[in-house]
N, C-alpha and C positions, 0 to 999 in steps of 0.2 A: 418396463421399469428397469430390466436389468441393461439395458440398452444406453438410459441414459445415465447410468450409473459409469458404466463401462466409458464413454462419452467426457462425461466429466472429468473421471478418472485420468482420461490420456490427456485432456487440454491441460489439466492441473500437472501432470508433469513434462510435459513439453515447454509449457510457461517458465520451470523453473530452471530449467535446462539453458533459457534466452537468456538469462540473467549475465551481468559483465559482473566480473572479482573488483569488489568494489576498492580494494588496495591492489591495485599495479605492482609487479616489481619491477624494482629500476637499480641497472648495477651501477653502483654511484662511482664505481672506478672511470667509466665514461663522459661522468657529467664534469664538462668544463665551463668554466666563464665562456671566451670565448666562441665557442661550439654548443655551450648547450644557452646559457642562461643571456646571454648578449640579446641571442632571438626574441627569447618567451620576453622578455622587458621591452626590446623594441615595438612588439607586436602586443601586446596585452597594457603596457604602464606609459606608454608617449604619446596614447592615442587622447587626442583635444587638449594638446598640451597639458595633460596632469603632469609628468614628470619630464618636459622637453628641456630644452637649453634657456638656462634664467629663469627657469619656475620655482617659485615659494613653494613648493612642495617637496622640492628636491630635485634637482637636474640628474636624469638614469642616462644621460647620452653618454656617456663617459662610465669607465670602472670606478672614478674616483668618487663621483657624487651617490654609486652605492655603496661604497663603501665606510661610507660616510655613516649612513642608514643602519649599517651591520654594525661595525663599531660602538656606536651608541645602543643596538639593541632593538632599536624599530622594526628593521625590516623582520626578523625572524618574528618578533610579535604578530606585526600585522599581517605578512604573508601566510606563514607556520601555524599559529598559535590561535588567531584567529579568525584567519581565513578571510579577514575583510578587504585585503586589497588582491586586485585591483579588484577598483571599485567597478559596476557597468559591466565588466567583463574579465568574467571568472577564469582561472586556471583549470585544466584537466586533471584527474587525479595525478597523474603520470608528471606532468608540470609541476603539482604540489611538492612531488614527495622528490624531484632533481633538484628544485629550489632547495629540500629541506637536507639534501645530500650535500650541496655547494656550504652551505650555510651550518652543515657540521661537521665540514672538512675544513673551515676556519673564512669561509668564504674567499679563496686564493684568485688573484689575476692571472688565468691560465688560461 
């Protein structure tokens, strides 16, 4: 008895130990358009044309057509706030929270 006591004991905190810090930090001093948030959109927001060139959802190939998005207040909604884009294929926390750095730095073409 005292064996599997002992037993349990060590799985239960080795488990906890596995665990990832479910907020990342991210120095937003690094996070640029260009270098950071260019990527995470080409790779996560263009894929089946949701946001390619001449999409009614909004064209991300360009700085301009997200900016478009911020300006009016969407993007941070839907990325930030709710978490629902993109859709299909979610952001990493670390993604979330450079997006959420870019977009309260004023969202700058940098």
């Amino acid at each position: 008895m005292i064996c599997l006591f002992i037993s349990l004991a060590t799985i239960t905190v080795a488990c906890k130990n596995d665990k990832e810090d479910p907020t990342p930090a991210v120095d937003c001093s690094t996070v640029t358009y260009s270098g950071t948030i260019s990527g995470i959109v080409i790779s996560k927001c263009n894929l089946g044309g949701c946001h390619a060139t001449g999409s009614p959802n909004g064209d991300y190939t360009s700085y301009a057509g997200l900016q478009a998005k911020f300006a009016n207040g969407t993007l941070k909604q839907r990325v930030i706030v709710e978490k629902s884009m993109p859709s299909g294929s979610a952001l990493t926390e670390t993604q979330y929270k450079q997006f959420e750095c870019w977009i309260n730095a004023g969202a700058p073409n940098n």
